[in-house]
matplotlib code that plots the C-alpha trace (Angstrom):
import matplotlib.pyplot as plt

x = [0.0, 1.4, 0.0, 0.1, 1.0, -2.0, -3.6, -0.5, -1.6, -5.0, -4.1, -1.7, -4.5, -6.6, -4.3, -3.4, -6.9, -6.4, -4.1, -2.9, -0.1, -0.4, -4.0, -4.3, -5.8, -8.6, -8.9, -11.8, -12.2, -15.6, -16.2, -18.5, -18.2, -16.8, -13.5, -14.4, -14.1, -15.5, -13.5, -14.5, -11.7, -11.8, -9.2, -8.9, -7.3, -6.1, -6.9, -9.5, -8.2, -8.6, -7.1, -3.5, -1.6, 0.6, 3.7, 3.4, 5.4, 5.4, 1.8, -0.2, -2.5, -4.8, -6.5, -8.9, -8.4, -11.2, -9.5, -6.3, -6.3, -8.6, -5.5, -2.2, -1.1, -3.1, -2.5, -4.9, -5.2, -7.2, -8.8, -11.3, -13.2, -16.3, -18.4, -16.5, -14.1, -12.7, -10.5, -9.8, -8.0, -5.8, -5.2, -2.7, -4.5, -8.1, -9.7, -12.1, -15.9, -17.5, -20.1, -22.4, -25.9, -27.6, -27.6, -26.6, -26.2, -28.9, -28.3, -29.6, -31.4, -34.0, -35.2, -35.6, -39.2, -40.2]
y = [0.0, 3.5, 7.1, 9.7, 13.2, 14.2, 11.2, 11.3, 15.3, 14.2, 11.8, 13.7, 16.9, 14.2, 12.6, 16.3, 15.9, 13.5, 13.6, 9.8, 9.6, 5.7, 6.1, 4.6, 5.6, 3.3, 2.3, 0.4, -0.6, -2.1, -2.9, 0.1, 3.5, 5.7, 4.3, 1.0, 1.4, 2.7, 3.9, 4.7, 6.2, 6.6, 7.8, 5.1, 4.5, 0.7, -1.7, -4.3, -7.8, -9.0, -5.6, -5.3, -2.1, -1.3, 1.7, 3.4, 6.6, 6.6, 6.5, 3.9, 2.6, -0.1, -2.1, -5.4, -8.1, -7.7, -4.5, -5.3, -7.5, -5.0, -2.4, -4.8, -3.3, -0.3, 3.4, 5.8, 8.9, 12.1, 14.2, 17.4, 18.9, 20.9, 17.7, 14.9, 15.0, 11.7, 8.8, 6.9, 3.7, 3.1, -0.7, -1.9, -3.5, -2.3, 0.4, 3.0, 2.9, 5.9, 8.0, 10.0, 10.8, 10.3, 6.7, 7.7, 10.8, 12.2, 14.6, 18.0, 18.0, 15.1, 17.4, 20.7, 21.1, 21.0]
z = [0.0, -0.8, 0.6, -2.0, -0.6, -0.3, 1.8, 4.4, 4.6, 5.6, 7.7, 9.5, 10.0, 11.7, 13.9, 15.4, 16.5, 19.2, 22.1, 22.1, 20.5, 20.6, 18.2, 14.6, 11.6, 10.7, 7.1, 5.7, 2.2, 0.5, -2.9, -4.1, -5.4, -8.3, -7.6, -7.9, -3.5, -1.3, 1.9, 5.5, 8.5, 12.0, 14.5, 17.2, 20.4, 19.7, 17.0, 17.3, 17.9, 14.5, 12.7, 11.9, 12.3, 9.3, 9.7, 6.5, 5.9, 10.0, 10.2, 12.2, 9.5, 11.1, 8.3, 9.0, 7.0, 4.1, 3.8, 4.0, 0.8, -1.3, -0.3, -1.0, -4.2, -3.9, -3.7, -1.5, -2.7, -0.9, -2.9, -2.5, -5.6, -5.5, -6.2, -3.6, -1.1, 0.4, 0.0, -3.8, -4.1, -7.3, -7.6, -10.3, -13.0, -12.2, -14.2, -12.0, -12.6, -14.6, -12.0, -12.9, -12.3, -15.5, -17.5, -20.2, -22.1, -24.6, -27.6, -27.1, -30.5, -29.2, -26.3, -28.8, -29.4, -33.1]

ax = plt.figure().add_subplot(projection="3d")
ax.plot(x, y, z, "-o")
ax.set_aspect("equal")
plt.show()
């Protein structure tokens, strides 16, 4: 798993938050989503006994397993735009899903009135 610049930032601004210097930063990936994931965070005190704690770029990244193998060759990204702001996972070899809120897209000429 690799932290782009932007996600250790994030992470980091977070973790100020909380006065234990011993907490984790919860990741939790799902299948789902633009990305092709979906992911959900939480600064915590400890891991859970079935979570594993991972030192990436000296951040205490606590993954559970499901997550954990969805993140393997992955890189986690943060990004804020006007329309989303939140985690997206890269994963070598998988192409992201198109999002959008129509099915599909209609020429402007079939809606003019004749």
């Amino acid at each position: 798993m690799k932290l782009t610049p932007a996600a250790q930032k994030f992470i980091r601004r977070m973790m100020r938050l909380t006065p234990d210097a011993n907490a984790g930063f919860r990741l939790k990936a799902r299948p789902g989503g633009c990305s092709g994931y979906t992911v959900e965070f939480d600064v915590v005190a400890a891991p859970a006994p079935e979570e594993t704690v991972m030192l990436c770029e000296d951040l205490r990244i606590i993954l559970d397993a499901e997550s954990r193998l969805l993140m393997n060759e992955a890189t986690v990204d943060f990004q804020e735009s006007i329309s989303s702001t939140g985690f997206v996972l890269a994963v070598q070899g998988q192409a992201g899903q198109a999002c959008g809120s129509a099915p599909a897209f209609v020429s402007i000429d079939s809606l003019a009135r004749r």
